[in-house]
C-alpha positions in Angstrom: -2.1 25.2 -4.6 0.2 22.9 -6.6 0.5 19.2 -6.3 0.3 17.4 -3.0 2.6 14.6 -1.5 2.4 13.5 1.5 3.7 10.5 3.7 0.8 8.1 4.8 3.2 5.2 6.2 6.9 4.6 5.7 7.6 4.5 2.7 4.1 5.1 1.5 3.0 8.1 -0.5 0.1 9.9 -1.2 -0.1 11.7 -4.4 -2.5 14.0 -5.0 -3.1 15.7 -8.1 -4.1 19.4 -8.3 -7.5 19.8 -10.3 -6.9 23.3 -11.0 -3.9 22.8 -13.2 -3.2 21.2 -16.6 -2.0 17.3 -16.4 1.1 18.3 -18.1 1.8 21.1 -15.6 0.9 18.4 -12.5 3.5 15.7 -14.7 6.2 18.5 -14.5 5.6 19.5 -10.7 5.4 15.5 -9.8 8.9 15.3 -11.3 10.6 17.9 -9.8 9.4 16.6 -6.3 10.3 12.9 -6.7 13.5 14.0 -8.0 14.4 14.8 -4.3 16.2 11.2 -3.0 13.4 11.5 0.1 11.0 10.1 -2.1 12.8 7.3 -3.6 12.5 4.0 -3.1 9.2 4.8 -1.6 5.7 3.4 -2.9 3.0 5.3 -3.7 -0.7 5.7 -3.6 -2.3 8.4 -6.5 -5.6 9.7 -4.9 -7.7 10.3 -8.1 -11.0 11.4 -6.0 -10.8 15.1 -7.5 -9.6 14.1 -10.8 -9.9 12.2 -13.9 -7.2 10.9 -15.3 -7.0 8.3 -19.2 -5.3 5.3 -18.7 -2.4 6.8 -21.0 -2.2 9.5 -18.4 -2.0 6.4 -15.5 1.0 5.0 -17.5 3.0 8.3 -18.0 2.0 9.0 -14.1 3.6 5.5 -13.6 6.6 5.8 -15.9 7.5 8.8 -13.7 7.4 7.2 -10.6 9.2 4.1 -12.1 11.8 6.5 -13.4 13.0 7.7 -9.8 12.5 4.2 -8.1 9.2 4.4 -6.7 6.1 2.2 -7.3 2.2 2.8 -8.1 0.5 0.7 -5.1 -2.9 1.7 -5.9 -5.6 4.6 -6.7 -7.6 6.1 -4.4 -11.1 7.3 -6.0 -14.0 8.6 -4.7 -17.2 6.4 -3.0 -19.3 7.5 -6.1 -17.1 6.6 -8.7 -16.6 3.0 -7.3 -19.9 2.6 -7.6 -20.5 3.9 -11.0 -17.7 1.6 -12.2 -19.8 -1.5 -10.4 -17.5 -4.2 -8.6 -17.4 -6.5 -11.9 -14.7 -4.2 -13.6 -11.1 -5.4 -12.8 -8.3 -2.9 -13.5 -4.4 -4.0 -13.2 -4.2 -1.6 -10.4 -5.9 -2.7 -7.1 -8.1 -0.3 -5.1 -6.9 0.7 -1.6 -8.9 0.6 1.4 -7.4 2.8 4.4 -8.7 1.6 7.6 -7.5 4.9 10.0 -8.0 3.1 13.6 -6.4 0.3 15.2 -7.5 -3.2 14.9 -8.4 -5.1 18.7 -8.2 -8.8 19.5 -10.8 -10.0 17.5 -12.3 -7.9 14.8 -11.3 -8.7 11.0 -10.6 -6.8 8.1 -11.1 -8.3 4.0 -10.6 -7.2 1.4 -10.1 -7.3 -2.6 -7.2 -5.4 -2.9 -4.7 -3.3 -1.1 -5.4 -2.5 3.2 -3.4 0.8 4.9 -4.1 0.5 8.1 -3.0 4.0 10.2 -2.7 2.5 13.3 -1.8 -1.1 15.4 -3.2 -4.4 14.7 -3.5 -6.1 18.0 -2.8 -9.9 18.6 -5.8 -12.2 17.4 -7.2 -9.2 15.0 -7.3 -10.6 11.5 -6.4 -8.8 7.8 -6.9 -10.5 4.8 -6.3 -9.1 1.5 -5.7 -10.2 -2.4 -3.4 -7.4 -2.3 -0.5 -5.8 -0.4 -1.3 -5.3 3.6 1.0 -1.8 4.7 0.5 -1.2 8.9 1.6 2.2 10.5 2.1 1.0 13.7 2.7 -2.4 15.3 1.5 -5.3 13.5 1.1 -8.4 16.2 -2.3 -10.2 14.7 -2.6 -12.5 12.0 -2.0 -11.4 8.5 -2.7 -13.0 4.7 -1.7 -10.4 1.7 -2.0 -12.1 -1.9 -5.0 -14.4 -0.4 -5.9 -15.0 -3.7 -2.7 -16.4 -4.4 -1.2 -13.3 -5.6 2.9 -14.1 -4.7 4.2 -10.3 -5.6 2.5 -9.4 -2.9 4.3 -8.1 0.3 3.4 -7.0 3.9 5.1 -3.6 5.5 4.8 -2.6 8.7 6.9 0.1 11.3 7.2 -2.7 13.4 6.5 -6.4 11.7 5.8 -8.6 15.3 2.6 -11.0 13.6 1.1 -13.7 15.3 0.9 -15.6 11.4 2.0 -14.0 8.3 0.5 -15.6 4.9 1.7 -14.4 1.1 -0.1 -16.2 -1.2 0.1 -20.0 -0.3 2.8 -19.5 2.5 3.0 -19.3 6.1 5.4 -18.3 8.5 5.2 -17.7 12.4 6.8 -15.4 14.4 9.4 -16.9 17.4 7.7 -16.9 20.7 10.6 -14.5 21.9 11.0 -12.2 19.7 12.8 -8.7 20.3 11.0 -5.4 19.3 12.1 -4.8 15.9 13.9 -1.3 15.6 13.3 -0.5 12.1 10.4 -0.7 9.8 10.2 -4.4 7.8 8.7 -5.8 4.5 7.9 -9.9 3.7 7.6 -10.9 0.5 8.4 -14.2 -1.3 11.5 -15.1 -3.3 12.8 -18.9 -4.2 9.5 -20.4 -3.1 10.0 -18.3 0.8 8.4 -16.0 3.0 11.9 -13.6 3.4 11.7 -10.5 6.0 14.0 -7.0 5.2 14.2 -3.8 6.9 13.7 -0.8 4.6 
């Protein structure tokens, strides 16, 4: 079947690797795709649900995808092995939690780590996470990436509109008239600021 890559969000992939074929031959196959410029400058998610992979074979995985511009935002593993691992054991990496609906005025979302959300998150819906927040849709509630102070953290979206958007420590509004942004946008902080770009 050979290795899978697929787009979950813009400019999020989802790497999956094939369990029938050696790690050296899924290495090879993952290099020959992100070599394409379609894939650079993209981050990426490496579902390890089927597999299991050292953490020597995480880093050469990594290296890779550092080597054609593009960034590891988190692993994907299975319900079972999450549990086998317990919640005490902290990796560099953090887990990813897709939430595949929209979110309505009023329900909130935590969470220790990364959030995808396929879908809008409506004006007074909440998302908190110690990670990176990534929306594929509209993003018009209140958002807080890095809320355990984590200031590398950033928040994507296809269309960034937020009631209140937190990094770490800071806080920024949107303006009450604000035009509908044509282009997908990330925040993140630089020189002690919350700064907004287009990707």
């Amino acid at each position: 079947m050979g290795i899978e890559i697929k787009g979950i969000t813009i400019p999020a992939l989802m790497i999956k690797l094939d369990k029938s074929e050696s790690f050296e031959k899924n290495l090879k196959e993952l290099e020959e795709k992100l070599s394409s410029a379609f894939f650079q400058g993209s981050v990426s998610v490496v579902d390890l649900s089927n597999v299991e992979l050292t953490e020597t074979q995480k880093e050469e995985i990594e290296e890779i995808l550092k080597k054609y511009n593009s960034k590891v935002l988190g692993y994907k593993t299975s319900h079972r092995e999450s549990e086998k691992k317990g919640i005490t054991e902290v990796t560099e990496k953090k887990s990813l939690k897709i939430i595949n609906k929209t979110l309505r005025s009023g329900q909130r979302v935590e969470y220790d780590g990364d959030i995808l959300i396929i879908g809008d998150v409506n004006p007074d819906a909440y998302v908190v996470a110690s990670g990176n927040v990534i929306v594929m849709g509209t993003l018009r509630g209140v958002v807080h990436a890095g809320a355990n102070g984590d200031e590398t953290a950033i928040v994507m979206a296809l269309k960034l509109k937020p009631q209140q958007l937190r990094i770490a420590s800071y806080l920024t509004r949107s303006p009450d008239e604000m035009e509908e942004p044509e282009y997908p946008e990330k925040a993140y902080i630089e020189n002690n600021q919350i700064f907004i770009d287009r990707i």
